[in-house]
N, C-alpha and C positions, 0 to 999 in steps of 0.2 A: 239267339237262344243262350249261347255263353256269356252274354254279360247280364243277363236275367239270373242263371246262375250266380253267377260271383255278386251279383247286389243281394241278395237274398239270404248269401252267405255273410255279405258284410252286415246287415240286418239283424242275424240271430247275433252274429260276436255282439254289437253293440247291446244288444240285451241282455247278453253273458256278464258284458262289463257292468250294467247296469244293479244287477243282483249281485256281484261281487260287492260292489260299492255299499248297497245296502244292508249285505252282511256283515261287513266290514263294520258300521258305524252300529252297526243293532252289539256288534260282540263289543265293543268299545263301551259301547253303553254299559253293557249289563255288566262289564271289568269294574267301571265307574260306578256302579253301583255299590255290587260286594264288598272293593274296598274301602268305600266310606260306611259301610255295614260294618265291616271288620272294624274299622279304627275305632267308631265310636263305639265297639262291645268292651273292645281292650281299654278305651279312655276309662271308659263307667267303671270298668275292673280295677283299676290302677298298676299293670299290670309292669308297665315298660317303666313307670316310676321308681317303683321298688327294686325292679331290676338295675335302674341306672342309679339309687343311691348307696347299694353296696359299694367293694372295693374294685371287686373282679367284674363285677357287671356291667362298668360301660365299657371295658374292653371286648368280653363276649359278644354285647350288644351291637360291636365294631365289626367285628367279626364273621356277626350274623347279618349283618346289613352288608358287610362285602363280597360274600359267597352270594349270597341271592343276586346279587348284582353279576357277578361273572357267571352264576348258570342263568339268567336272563340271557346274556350277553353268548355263551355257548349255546343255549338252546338256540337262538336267534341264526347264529351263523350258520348251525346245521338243518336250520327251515331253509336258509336263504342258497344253500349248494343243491345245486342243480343238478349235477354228476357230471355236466362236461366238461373238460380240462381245456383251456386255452393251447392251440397249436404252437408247441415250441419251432422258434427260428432259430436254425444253424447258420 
């Protein structure tokens, strides 16, 4: 009776995993989409050209491409904490 139990159990996880996975790649997708939506609205625009042929604007531009990199990079790390601390050894 208990290992009827625990297969059945192991049965639903694998199909937990299963929908994970294909969430995963459906949201990946639709990321993939948008920003090739976005780029080519802003290409058509000339939006980032104008910007990068001023003086101050490829610095901004530098600037703006390095913040979004580090809150990627911050948001990431605060998806990926779990809240448990590793047990310190004395």
């Amino acid at each position: 009776m208990t290992n009827e139990l625990l297969e059945g159990s192991r049965r639903r996880r694998a199909f937990a995993d299963v929908a994970l996975l294909v969430t995963t790649v459906a949201l990946m997708l639709s990321l993939a989409v948008a920003a090739t939506a976005v780029s080519i609205g802003m290409a058509r625009a000339e939006t980032l050209g104008g910007i990068a042929e001023s003086d101050g604007g490829r610095f901004a531009l530098a600037v703006l491409l390095a913040l979004v990199i580090a809150g990627m990079g911050g948001l990431t790390a605060l998806m990926t904490d779990d809240g448990e601390r590793p047990l310190r050894r004395d």
